[in-house]
N, C-alpha and C positions, 0 to 999 in steps of 0.2 A: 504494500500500500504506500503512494507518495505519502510524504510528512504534510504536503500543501491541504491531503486530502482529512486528514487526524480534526477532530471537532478541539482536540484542545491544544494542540499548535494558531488553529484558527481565532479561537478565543485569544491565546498568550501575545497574539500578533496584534491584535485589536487592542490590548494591554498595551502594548508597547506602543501602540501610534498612542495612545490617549493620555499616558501617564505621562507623558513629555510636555503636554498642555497644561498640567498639573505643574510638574518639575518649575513648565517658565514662569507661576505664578511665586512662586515660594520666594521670599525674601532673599538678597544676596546672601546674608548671613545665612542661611541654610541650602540654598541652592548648591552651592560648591562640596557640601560634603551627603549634605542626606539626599539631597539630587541626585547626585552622582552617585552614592548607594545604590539608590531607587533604580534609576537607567538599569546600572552593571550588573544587580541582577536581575531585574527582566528581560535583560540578552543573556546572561547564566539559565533561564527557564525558559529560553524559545530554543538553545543550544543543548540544555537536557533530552526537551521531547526529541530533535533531529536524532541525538544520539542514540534515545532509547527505541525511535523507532526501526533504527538502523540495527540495534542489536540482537545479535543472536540469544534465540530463547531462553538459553542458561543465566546467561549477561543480564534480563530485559527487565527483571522485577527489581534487580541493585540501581539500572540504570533512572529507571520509573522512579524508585524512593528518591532519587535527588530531585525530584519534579519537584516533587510533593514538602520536600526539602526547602525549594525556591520560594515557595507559594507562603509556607509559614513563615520565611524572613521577611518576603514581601510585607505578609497582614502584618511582623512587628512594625518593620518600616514606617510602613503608612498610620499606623497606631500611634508612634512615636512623634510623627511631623507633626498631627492630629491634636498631641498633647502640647507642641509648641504652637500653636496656631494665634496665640497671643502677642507672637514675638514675630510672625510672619510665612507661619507654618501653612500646615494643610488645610482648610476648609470643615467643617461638618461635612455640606456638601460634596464636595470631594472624598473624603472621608468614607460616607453612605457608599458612593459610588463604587469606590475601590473596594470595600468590604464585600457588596455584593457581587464584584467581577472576581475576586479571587474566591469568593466563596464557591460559585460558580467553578472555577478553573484548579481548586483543592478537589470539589468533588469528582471532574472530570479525571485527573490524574490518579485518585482514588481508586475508583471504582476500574480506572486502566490496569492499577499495581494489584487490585483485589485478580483480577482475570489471570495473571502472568503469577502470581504468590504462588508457592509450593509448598 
């Protein structure tokens, strides 16, 4: 199966266009570093799926856990910018969003790594 064709590559990519609109709202003081978090690894959990779709069966459920790995750094991430939002953080709004895209995109990798588990 292409990777283009995976419903949570599709999602993850849609994350990455969107979270960068997010990223240019965030205050300099936070853009440079939890920005830059944020970005590197949402390209760390668009380069998991390629990888885990790429791997061989034995490999595909180690390769899947680090999806699902991205996705919880992710929701702290975004938690975290969420609690500076005083100082020029993340939004509520924003916040809401991203919660339900990765919640969305945890369960997607989820229920991927339940099917490949042994």
């Amino acid at each position: 199966m292409s990777v283009a064709d995976l419903l949570a590559y599709q999602k993850a990519y849609e994350f990455l266009v969107w979270q960068k609109t997010v990223v240019m709202r965030l205050a300099k003081v936070h853009k440079y570093s939890l920005g830059i978090k944020i970005e590197n690894e949402t390209l760390a959990l668009l380069a998991s799926i390629v990888r885990a779709n790429m791997a061989p069966k034995v490999d595909k459920a180690r390769a899947i856990a680090e999806c699902v790995v991205s996705v919880e750094i992710l929701s702290v991430l975004f938690r975290f910018g969420h609690d500076l939002r005083e100082s020029g953080g993340i939004s509520t709004r924003h916040y809401a969003a991203a919660s339900d895209r990765l919640t969305t995109l945890g369960n997607l990798c989820g229920a991927w790594l339940k099917k490949f588990k042994i």
